[in-house]
C-alpha positions as CSV (number, residue, x, y, z in Angstrom):
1,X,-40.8,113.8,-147.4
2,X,-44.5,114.1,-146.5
3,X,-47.1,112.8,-148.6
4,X,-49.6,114.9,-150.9
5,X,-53.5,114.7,-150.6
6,X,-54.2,111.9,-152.8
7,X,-51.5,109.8,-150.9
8,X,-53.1,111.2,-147.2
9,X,-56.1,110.0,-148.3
10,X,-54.7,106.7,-149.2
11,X,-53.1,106.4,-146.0
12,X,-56.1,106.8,-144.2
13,X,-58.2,104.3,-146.0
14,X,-55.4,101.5,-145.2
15,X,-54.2,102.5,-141.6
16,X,-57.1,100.7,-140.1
17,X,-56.2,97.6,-142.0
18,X,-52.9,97.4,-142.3
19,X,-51.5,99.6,-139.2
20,X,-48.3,101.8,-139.8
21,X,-45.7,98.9,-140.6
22,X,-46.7,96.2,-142.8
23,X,-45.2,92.4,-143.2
24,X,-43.2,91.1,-146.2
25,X,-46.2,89.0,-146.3
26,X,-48.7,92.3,-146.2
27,X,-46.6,93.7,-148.8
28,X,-46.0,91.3,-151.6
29,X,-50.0,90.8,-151.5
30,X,-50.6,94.4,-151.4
31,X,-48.3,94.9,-154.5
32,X,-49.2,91.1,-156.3
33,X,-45.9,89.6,-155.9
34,X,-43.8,87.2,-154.3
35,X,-41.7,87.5,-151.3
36,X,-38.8,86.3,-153.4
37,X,-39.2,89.7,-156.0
38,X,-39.9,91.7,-152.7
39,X,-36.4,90.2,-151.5
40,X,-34.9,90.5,-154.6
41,X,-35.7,94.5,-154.7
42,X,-34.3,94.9,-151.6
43,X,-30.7,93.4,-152.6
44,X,-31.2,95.7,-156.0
45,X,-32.1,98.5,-153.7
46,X,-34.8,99.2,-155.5
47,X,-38.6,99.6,-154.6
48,X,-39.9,100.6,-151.6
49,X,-37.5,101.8,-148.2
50,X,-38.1,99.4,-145.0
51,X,-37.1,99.1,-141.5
52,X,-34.8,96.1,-140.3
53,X,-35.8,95.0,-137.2
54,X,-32.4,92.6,-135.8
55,X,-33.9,92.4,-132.8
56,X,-34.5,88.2,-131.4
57,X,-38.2,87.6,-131.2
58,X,-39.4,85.3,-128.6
59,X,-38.7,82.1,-130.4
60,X,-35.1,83.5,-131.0
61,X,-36.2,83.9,-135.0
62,X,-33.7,86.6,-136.1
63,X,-34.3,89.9,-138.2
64,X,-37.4,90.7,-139.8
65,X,-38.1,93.3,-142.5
66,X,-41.1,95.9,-141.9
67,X,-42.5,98.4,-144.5
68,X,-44.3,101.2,-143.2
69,X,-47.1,102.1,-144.8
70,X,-46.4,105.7,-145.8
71,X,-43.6,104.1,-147.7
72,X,-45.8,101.6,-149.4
73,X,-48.1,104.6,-150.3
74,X,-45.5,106.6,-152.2
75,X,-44.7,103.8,-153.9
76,X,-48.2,103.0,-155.0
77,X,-48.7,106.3,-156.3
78,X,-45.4,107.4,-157.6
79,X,-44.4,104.6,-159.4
80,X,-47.3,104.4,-161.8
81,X,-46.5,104.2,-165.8
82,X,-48.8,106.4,-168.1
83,X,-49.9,104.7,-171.1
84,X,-52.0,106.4,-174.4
């Protein structure tokens, strides 16, 4: 799915902060929650899409979860409740 103007723009502005893929840790202070919610989203399946990475790192820790930012983006911008 490719992303509109407002959500290019967007993308722009945090590429040089945040690169393309963002931590758990990026995320859940990006959105204002914890990294339990964030997991807890994921096991609902709900929230934004992310990449499993189950490659071993160099100190053998195992699979880490990445967001990449064009996810994060959508999600910013078209999960936003209108109020009157």
């Amino acid at each position: 799915m490719k992303l509109n103007e407002e959500q290019k723009e967007l993308y722009s502005l945090l590429v040089p902060r945040f690169g393309v893929l963002l931590s758990q840790e990026q995320v859940s202070k990006t959105l204002n929650i914890s990294k339990v919610t964030l997991g807890r989203m994921r096991k609902q399946s709900i929230g934004i899409s992310y990449i499993k990475n189950t490659s071993k790192g160099k100190n053998g820790e195992g699979s880490k979860i990445l967001y990449p930012l064009q996810n994060v983006v959508r999600y910013l911008t078209e999960n936003n409740v209108i109020t009157y």
